[in-house]
C-alpha positions in Angstrom: 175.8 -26.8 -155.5 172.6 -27.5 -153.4 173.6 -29.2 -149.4 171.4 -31.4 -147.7 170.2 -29.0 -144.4 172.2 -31.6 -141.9 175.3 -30.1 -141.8 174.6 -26.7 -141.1 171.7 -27.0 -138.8 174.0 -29.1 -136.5 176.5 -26.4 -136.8 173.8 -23.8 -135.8 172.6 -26.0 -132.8 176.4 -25.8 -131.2 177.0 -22.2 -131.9 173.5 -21.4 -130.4 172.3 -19.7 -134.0 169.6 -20.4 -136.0 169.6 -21.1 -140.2 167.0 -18.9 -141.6 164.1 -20.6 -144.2 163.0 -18.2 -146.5 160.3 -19.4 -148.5 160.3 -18.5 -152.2 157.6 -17.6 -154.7 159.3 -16.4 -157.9 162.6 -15.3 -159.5 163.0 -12.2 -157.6 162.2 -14.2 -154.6 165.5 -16.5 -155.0 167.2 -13.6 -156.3 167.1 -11.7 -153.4 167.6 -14.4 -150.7 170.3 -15.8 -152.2 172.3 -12.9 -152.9 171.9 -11.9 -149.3 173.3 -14.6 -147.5 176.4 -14.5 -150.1 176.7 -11.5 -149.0 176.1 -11.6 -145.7 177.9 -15.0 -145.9 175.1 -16.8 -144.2 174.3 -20.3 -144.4 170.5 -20.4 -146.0 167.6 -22.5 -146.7 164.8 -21.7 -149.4 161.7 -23.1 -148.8 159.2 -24.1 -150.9 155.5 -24.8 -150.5 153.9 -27.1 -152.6 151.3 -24.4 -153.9 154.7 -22.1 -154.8 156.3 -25.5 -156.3 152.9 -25.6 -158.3 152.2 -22.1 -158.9 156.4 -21.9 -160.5 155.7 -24.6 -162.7 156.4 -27.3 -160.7 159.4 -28.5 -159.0 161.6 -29.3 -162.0 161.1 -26.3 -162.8 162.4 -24.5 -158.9 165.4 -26.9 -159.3 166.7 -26.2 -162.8 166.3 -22.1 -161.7 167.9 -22.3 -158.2 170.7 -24.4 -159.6 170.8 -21.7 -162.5 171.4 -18.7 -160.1 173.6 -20.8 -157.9 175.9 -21.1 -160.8 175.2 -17.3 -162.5 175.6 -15.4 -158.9 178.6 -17.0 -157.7 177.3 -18.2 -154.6 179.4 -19.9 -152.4 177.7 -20.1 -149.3 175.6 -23.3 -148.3 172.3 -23.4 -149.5 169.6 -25.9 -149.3 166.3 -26.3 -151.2 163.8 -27.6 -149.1 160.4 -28.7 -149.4 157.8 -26.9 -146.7 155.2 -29.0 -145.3 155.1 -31.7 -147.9 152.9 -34.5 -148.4 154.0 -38.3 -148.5 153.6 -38.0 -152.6 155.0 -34.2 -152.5 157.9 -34.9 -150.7 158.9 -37.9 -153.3 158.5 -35.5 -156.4 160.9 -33.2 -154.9 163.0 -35.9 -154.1 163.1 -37.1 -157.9 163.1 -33.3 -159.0 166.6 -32.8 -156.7 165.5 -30.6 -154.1 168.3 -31.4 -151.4 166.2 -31.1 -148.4 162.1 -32.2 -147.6 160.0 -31.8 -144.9 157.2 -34.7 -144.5 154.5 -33.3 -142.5 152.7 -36.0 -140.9 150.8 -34.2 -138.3 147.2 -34.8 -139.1 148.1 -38.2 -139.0 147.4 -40.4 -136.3 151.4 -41.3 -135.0 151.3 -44.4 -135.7 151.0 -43.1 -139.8 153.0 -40.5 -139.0 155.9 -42.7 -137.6 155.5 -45.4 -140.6 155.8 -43.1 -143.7 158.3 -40.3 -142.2 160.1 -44.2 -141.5 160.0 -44.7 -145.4 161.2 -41.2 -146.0 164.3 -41.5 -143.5 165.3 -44.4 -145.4 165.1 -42.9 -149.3 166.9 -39.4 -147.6 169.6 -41.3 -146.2 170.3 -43.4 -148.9 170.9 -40.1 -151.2 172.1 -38.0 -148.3 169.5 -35.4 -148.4 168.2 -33.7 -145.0 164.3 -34.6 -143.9 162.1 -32.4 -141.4 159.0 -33.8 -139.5 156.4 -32.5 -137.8 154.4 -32.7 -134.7 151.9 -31.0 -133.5 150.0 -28.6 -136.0 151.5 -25.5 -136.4 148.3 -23.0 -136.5 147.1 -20.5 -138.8 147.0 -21.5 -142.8 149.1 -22.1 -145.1 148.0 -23.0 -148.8 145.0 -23.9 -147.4 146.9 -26.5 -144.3 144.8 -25.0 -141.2 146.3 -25.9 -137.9 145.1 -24.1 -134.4 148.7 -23.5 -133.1 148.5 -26.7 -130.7 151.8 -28.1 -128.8 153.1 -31.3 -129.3 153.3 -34.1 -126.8 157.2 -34.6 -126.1 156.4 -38.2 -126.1 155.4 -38.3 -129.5 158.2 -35.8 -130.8 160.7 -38.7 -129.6 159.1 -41.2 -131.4 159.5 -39.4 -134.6 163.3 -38.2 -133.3 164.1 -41.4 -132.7 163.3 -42.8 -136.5 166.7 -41.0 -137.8 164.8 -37.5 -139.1 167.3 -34.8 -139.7 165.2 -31.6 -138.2 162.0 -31.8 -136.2 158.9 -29.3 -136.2 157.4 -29.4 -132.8 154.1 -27.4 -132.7 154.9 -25.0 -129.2 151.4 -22.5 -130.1 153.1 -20.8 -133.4 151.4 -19.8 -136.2 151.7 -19.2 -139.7 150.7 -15.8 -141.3 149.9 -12.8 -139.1 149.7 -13.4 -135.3 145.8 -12.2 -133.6 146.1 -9.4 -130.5 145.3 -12.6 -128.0 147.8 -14.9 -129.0 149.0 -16.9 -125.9 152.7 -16.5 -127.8 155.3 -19.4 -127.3 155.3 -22.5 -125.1 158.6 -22.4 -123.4 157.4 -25.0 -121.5 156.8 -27.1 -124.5 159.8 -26.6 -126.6 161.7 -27.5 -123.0 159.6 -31.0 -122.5 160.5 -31.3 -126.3 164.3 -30.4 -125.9 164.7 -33.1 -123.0 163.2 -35.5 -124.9 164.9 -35.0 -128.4 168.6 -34.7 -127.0 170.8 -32.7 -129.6 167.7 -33.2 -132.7 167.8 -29.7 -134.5 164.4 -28.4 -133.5 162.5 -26.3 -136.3 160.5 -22.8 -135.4 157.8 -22.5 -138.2 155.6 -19.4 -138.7 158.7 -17.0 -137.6 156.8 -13.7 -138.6 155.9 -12.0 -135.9 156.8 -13.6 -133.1 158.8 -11.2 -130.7 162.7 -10.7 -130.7 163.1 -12.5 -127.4 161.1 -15.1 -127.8 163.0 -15.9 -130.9 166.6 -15.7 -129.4 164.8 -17.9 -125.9 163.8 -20.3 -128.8 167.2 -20.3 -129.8 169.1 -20.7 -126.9 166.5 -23.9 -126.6 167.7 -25.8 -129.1 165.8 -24.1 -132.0 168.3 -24.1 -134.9 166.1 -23.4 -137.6 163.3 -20.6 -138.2 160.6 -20.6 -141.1 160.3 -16.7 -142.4 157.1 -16.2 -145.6 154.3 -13.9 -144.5 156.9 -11.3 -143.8 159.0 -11.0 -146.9 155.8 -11.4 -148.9 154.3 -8.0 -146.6 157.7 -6.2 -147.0 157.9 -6.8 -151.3 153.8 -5.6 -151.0 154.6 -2.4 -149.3 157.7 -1.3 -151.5 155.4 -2.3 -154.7 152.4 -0.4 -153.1 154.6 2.5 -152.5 156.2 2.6 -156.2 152.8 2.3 -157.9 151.1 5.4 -155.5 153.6 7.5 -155.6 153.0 7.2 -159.4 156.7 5.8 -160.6 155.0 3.1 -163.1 153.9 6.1 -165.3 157.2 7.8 -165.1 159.3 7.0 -168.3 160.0 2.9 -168.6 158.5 2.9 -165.0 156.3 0.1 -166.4 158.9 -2.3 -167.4 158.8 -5.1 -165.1 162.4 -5.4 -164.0 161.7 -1.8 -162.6 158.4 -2.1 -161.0 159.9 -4.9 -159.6 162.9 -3.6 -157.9 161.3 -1.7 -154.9 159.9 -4.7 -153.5 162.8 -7.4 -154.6 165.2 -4.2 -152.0 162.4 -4.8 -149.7 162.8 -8.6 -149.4 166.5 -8.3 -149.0 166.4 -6.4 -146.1 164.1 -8.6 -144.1 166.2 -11.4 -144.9 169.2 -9.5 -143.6 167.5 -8.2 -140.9 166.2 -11.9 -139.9 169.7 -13.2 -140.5 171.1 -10.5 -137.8 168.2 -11.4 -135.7 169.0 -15.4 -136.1 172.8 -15.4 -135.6 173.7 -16.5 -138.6 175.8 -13.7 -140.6 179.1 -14.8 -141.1 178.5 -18.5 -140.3 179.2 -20.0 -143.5 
C-alpha cells in the first residue's frame, strides 16, 4: 500500500536520517528500488517527473504498475509515490491518478502565485491525506527541460510557504540537478541555516543529490534536511553496466539479446547506488 511521505520524513527529521527519492523511468527502475529498501528495510520514496510520468504512459499507468509490484514483491516497507517538480495541472492529475505524495513547484512564480496555488494544493492533500512538497528558490541545472541557475532561497519567503501547512519544503541552497561543473560554489550552509531557523521542525528537501560530497550531505542532514532527491546517478550507474555488457560483446553470446538479460547489468547497477545512497542517508533499517 502506497503512504503519504508525512510520516516517515518526520521520523527521519528526529532520528537525524534522511528518506532517499529515487526517481523512476521504467519497470526495471521500480524493480530495483523497491526491492532494495525491502531489503534493506528502508523507508523509500519514488519519484517521478512529469516527462517519466509521460514518457511511461502517463500516470495511470506508474500507479497501476507500482501498486502491481507492491503487491507481487511483498514489500512491506513504506513507500511513497511522489510527483517531482509538478506543475499546478501535473500535480492534480497525479492526485486523481493516486500517487500518494506531489510536489508543486511554484518557484518561477512570483510568491504571491506561489503562496495562492501551493494554498489550493495544501487543502485538496489534506483532505485525502497525501504528503505535498514546495519549492523555493530554483534548484539549478535542468531537468526535463526546467532550467534553474542553483540560486538560494530567501528564508523569508520559505516561511511563508511553511507556514501554508506543506508537508516537505525544497529550499534552493546552490544545488543542482544533473552533473555538478569543476567551479561549483557547492552548498550554502549558510542558507539552509537561515532556512532551518525560519521553518522550525518543516522537513526540508535536498534536490539534485548526485554529486554533491559525502559531508556536505550528512552537514545537510544534521540541518534539518530529511529528504534527498537521487536521478542523474542511478541513470549513469544502469549506462555504465549496459555499456559494459554490450562492449564486452555479451549481447551476441547465446540469448544475450533477450531483453530481460541485456537488461540485468544495469538494473544490479541501480541497486547498488540505491543501497549505497541509503547507507550514505541513514536510513537502512528505519522502516
Amino acid at each position: 500500500m502506497l503512504v503519504s511521505a508525512k510520516e516517515m520524513l518526520n521520523k527521519a527529521r528526529e532520528g537525524k536520517y534522511a528518506v532517499g527519492q529515487f526517481n523512476i523511468n521504467n519497470l526495471e527502475w521500480t524493480k530495483a528500488i523497491l526491492l532494495t529498501a525491502q531489503e534493506n528495510n528502508s523507508p523509500v520514496i519514488l519519484g517521478v517527473s512529469e516527462g517519466a510520468g509521460k514518457y511511461m504512459c502517463g500516470y495511470k499507468t506508474v500507479v497501476g504498475m507500482v501498486k502491481g509490484m507492491l503487491e507481487e514483491l511483498n514489500i512491506t516497507v513504506p513507500v511513497a509515490l511522489h510527483l517531482d517538480h509538478g506543475s499546478f495541472e501535473g500535480a492534480k492529475k497525479c492526485i486523481e491518478a493516486g500517487f500518494s505524495s506531489v510536489m508543486f513547484d511554484g518557484s518561477h512564480y512570483p510568491i504571491e502565485e506561489n503562496i495562492a496555488k501551493t494554498k489550493e494544493l495544501v487543502a485538496t492533500c489534506n483532505n485525502l491525506g497525501l504528503s505535498l512538497e514546495a519549492e523555493v528558490g530554483s534548484i539549478g541545472g535542468e531537468e526535463d527541460g526546467v532550467i534553474g541557475a542553483g540560486e538560494c532561497a530567501d528564508p523569508d519567503e520559505c516561511k511563508q510557504i511553511a507556514d501554508l501547512g506543506v508537508t516537505m519544503l525544497a529550499a534552493g541552497i546552490g544545488n543542482i540537478h544533473g552533473k555538478y561543473p569543476e567551479n561549483w560554489a557547492g552548498l550554502s550552509f549558510e542558507t539552509l541555516e537561515a532556512v532551518k531557523a525560519k521553518v522550525g521542525d518543516m522537513p526540508l528537501v535536498l534536490h539534485g543529490g548526485t554529486g554533491i560530497p559525502e559531508d556536505m550531505i550528512k552537514k545537510a542532514i544534521s540541518l534539518g534536511v530529511a529528504k534527498i532527491n537521487v536521478n542523474t546517478e542511478c541513470q549513469l550507474s544502469f549506462q555504465a553496466a549496459t555499456r559494459k555488457y554490450i562492449e564486452e560483446g555479451k549481447d551476441q553470446q547465446g540469448k544475450g539479446f533477450d531483453p530481460r538479460k541485456l537488461l540485468a547489468p544495469g538494473f544490479e547497477a541501480i541497486k547498488a547506488t540505491v543501497k549505497e545512497k541509503m547507507e550514505l542517508f541513514g536510513s537502512i533499517n528505519k522502516a
